[in-house]
C-alpha positions, 0 to 999 in steps of 0.5 A: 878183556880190554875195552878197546878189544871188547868194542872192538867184538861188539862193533865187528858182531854188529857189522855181520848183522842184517839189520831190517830197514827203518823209515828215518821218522822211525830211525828218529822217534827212537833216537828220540825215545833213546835220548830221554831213557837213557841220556837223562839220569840226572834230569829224572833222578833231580825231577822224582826228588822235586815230585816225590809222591807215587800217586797215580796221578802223580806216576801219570804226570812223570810219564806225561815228562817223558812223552813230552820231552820225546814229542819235543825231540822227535818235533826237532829231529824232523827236519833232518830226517832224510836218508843222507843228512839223518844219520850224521845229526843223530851221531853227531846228537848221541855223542854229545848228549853221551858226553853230558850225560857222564858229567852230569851223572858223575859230577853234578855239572849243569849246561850252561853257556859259561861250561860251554866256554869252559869246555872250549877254552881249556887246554890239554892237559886240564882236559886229560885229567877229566878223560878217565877210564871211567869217561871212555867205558861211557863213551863206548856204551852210551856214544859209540855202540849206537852211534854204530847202529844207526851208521849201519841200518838201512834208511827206506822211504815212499813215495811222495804223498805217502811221505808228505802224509806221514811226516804230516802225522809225525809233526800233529802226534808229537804236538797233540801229546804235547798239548795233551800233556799241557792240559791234563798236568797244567797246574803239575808243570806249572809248580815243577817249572816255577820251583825249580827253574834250574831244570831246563839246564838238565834237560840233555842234550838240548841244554848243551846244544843251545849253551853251545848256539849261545857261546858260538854267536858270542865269541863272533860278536866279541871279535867284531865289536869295536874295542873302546875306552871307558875312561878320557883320564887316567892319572898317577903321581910319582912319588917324591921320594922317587920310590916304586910301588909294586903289587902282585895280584893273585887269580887263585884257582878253585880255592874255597874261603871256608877252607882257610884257616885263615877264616876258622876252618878248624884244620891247619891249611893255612900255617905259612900265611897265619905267621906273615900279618897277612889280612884275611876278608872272610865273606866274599862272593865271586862273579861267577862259578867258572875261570871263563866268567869270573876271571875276565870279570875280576878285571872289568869295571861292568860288576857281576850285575852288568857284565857279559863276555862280549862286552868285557872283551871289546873294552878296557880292564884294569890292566889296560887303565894300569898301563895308561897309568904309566905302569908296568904290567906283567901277567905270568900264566899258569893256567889254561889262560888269562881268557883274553884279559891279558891280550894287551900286556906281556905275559909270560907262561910256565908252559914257555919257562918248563922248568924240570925241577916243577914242571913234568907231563905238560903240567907245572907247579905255581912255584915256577911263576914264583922264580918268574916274579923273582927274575922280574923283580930283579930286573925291575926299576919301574912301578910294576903290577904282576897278575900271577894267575894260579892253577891252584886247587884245580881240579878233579886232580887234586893230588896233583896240585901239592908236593909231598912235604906239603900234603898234611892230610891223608888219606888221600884220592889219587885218582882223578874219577874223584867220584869213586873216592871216599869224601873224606879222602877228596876234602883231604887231597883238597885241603893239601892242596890248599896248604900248597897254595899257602905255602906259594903266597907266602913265598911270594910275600917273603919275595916282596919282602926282600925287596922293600928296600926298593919298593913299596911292595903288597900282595891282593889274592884272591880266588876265581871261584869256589868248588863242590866237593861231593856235598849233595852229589855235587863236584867240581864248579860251573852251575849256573850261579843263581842255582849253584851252592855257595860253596862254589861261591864263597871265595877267599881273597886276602891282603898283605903290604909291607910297612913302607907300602903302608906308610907311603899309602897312609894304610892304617892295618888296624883299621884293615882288620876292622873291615874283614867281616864285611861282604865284599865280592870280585866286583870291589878287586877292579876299583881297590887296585886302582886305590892301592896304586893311587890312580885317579880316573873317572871310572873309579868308584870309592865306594867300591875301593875296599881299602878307602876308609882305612886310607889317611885324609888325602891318600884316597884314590880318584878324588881330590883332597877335600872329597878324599878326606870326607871319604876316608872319614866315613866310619 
């Protein structure tokens, strides 16, 4: 039988019922005892392998995080358990905590405010890979049939001192358990809390709605905050020659360093890339686990230490000080968005471009930026830096990220439920799509390269963040970083420049290649790109500039002689 016309019995059955009436402090404990039964399969399976023991006392003390999570919630509905405003907090609760509970069970993913912008500033189709049958049969389940229930029971309540005594007693029972709790298993808590930190991020659906509280008050005070300089000055020399510089920086999209070749993978997921002197930096962090976070990151001068949303979108970015520097920008957009990075520059989309020969359902390959770049260059007289933001690896429809002649491995997870899929099968759709995105940087040095008779041309890649591929029942990205796995972590960035861009910039590539094992992360690609284009600015720190001590005496960026040469002979 269909799904849709099995809810459809199931909801006409319940509607014939007669259902008794309920006090909403009774409509609400059990909604509340529902929530931590049910809702919560991620939280107890994470909490009996944190306390695996199976004493009575240890049984007592898993029970007592049951009764406190139902006091807890039960101590939050109170205030809206009256007849005309308990029905619609509770439908509203269930269907959210429905929602969690499928991703949290599914793939592994956390709440956190970061998912929560991820979730809100996706786009339709990104979202639709993610609306499987799966995702509906839980919805069905675990949102709409009791959402159906509690529309449909009738709501009783007394008189008013009866009330008043009751609800009374509702808000004193939930706090004596939870005191009750606190006293018997103080030491129990204390170690569960202390260790494993990350588990207030599964606790469903609170976890979702404060995430939610946080985004929602963030995004106002972004909006409102006045937008402001980081720096009074910011200088570039043309060259005497009269030659331009033009540099493609690359936002790849969920790709994971240790699935380079480039980088010792032992497959050939990087062929294209391995034949075109490209230089590969093997140990890099990101500054976040999502596009939301990591991409505005990428571009500000805070650092993962410093940075937040709000303030990076109320100051300038590396793009602002690129075009206060005399420099053409151009953002070509191949994702959900550029996250409002791009806000003050041209940007040209693929979803406005909808070439048919890469684009089909709303979605389009990289390849059609890489004829955006083509058309670009041609037109272009100027020193020019174009961000070319991927959709990469992106998933959970892998396979939809790689064309036939490029897909190496098999077999292959066709599906977008990824969680049904063999791992063998999910890290082979994977690992073609990363041979997708070799064969997209390779076109784009190959269409720098044809134009190095007019420019000084290089290419900087690097991803937004890594991904989880079923390792420890994890998928996707997006946990909160300080619990998240270096898989979601460790990022691939690479360089690429061409022998008039090396020579016109003193770039010793010997010297490049003996600085690829060190630590790096997305907080070096702000103050390198100001490097590679020579722009000199307060704000530039050199020792932040991955390129500066393989830059000739003099060719160091931000400085001035005396101090360039002292730093470029740093060893």
């Amino acid at each position: 039988m269909p799904i849709s016309s099995l809810v459809r019995a199931v909801l006409q059955r319940l509607a014939t019922l007669r259902l008794p009436a309920l006090h909403p402090l009774a409509l609400a404990f059990a909604a509340a005892v529902l929530l931590v039964l049910f809702y919560n399969e991620q939280l107890w399976t994470a909490v009996s392998g944190w306390w695996p023991g199976r004493s009575a006392g240890d049984i007592a003390f898993l029970a007592s995080i049951g009764l406190v999570l139902a006091a807890a919630f039960n101590l939050v509905l109170q205030p809206f358990a009256f007849p005309r405003v308990l029905k619609p907090a509770l439908v509203f609760i269930i269907f959210t905590a429905a929602g969690v509970s499928y991703f949290a069970s599914a793939y592994g993913v956390m709440i956190d405010r970061s998912m929560i912008a991820n979730a809100a500033e996706t786009d339709a189709h990104e979202a639709g890979d993610l609306m499987n049958l799966s995702f509906l049969w839980h919805m069905a389940i675990y949102a709409l049939l009791p959402a159906t229930f509690i529309i449909a029971v009738p709501l009783r309540c007394h008189g008013l001192k009866r009330e008043a005594l009751q609800r009374a007693g509702a808000v004193a029972a939930s706090l004596l358990v939870v005191a009750a709790s606190g006293a018997f298993f103080y030491q129990d808590y204390a170690v569960l809390v202390r260790g494993h930190r990350e588990m207030r991020f599964m606790i469903n659906p609170s976890a979702a709605l404060y995430a939610s509280f946080r985004y929602a008050t963030a995004v106002p005070a972004a909006m409102a905050g006045e937008f402001r300089r980081i720096a009074v000055n910011v200088e570039r020399d043309v060259p005497r020659d009269g030659r331009r510089t033009v540099i493609v920086l690359v936002v790849g999209e969920t790709a994971r360093a240790d699935h380079f070749s480039l980088n010792g993978y032992e497959r050939e997921t990087t062929p294209l890339l391995a034949a075109r002197d490209v230089t590969s930096f093997g140990e890099v962090r990101s500054c976040a686990t999502s596009t939301a976070e990591s991409v505005p990151c990428m571009f500000s001068d805070l650092g993962r230490a410093d940075y937040s949303s709000s303030e990076a979108a109320s100051r300038e970015n590396l793009l602002d000080l690129a075009a206060r520097a005399d420099i053409d920008v151009l953002w070509l957009e191949n994702n959900s968005s550029c996250k409002r990075v791009c806000a003050r520059v041209p940007t040209r989309t693929a979803w406005e471009v909808s070439d048919p020969a890469y684009c089909s359902g709303g979605e389009c390959l990289d390849d059609v930026l890489v004829d955006q770049l083509k058309f670009a260059l041609a037109r272009n007289q100027r020193d020019l830096l174009v961000v070319f933001h991927q959709i990469g690896s992106h998933g959970p429809a892998y396979y939809k990220r790689s064309t036939p002649e490029f897909r190496a491995f098999a077999p292959t997870c066709d599906t977008s439920e990824i969680q049904s899929c063999s791992q063998e099968q999910l890290i082979n759709t994977y690992d073609n799509s990363i041979r997708y995105t070799d064969h997209i940087l390779a076109d784009i040095i190959d269409t720098l390269t044809r134009v190095s008779d007019r420019f000084d041309t290089a290419m900087f890649y690097a991803s937004d963040h890594g991904e989880s591929l079923g390792e420890k029942g994890l998928y996707l990205h997006g946990l909160p970083y300080m619990f998240a796995p270096d898989t979601q972590k460790h990022v691939p960035m690479l360089f690429w420049a061409s022998p008039g861009y090396r020579e016109a910039s003193g770039l010793d590539q010997g010297c490049l290649a003996r600085e690829t094992g060190k630590a790096y992360s997305h907080d070096n690609i702000f103050h390198s790109v100001l490097g590679l284009f020579d722009i000199r600015t307060e704000v530039y720190d050199g020792e932040l500039d991955m390129f500066a001590p393989c830059r000739h005496p003099g060719r160091v960026a931000g400085l001035p002689g005396e101090q360039a040469a002292e730093r470029s002979a740093l060893p």
